[in-house]
C-alpha positions in Angstrom: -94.5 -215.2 49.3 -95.4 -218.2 46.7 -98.9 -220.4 47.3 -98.3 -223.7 48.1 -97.6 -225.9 44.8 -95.7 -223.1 43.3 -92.0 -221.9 43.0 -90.1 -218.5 42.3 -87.3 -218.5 40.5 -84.6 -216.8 43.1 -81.3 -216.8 41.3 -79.2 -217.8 38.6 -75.3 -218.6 38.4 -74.0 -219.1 35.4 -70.5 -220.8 33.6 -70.9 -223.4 36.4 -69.3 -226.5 35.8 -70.7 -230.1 36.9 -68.0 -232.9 37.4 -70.3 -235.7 38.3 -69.3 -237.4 35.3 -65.4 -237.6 35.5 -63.1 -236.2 32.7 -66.2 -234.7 30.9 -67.2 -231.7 33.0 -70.2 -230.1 31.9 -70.7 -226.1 31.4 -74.7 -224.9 32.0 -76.4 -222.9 35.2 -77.2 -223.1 38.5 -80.7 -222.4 39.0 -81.9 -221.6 42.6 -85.8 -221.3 43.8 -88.0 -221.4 46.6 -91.2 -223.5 46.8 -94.8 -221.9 48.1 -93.7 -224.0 51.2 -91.0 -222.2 52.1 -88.2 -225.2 50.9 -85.1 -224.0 48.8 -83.3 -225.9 45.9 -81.3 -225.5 42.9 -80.5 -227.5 40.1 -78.2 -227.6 37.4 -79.1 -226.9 33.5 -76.0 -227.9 31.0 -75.8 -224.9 28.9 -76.5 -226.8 25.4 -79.7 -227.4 26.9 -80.9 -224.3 28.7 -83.9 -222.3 28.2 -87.5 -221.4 29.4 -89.0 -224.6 28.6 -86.0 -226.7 30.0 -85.9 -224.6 33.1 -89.7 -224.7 34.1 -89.5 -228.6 34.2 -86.8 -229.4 35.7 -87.7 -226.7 38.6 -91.4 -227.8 38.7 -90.2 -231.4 39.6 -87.4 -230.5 42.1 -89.9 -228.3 43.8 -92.7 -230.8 43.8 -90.5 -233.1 45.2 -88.8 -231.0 47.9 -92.6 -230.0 49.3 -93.9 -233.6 49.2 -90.7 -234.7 51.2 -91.2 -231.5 53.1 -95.1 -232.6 54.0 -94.1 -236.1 55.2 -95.1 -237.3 58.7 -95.3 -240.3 61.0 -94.6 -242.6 63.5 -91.1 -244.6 64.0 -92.1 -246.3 66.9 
């Protein structure tokens, strides 16, 4: 298992499509990982754009983001 602070890589799906800009879908890869906290994520790469570099920051800050989300605590009262 990952450290805390860190990510693995767990999967990849490619020729995925995202419509969340309508009538100009978007081809790229669904990239899936698990923090050192145990959280899971994924997020989309457009294929014109995809590659190590690309990758590693856009998962660093969706796992840094899902742990510190992850780690909050309080009161509601």
């Amino acid at each position: 298992m990952a450290t805390a602070g860190s990510y693995t890589i767990t999967r990849q799906a490619t020729d995925q499509y995202d419509f969340s800009n309508p009538g100009d879908p978007v081809l790229g890869t669904q990239v899936y990982f698990t923090t050192g906290d145990g959280n899971s994520g994924s997020v989309f790469v457009p294929q014109a754009r995809y590659g190590i570099t690309l990758v590693r920051e856009l998962v660093a800050a969706a796992a840094k983001e899902l742990d510190g989300i992850g780690r909050l605590a309080g009161d509601y009262s």
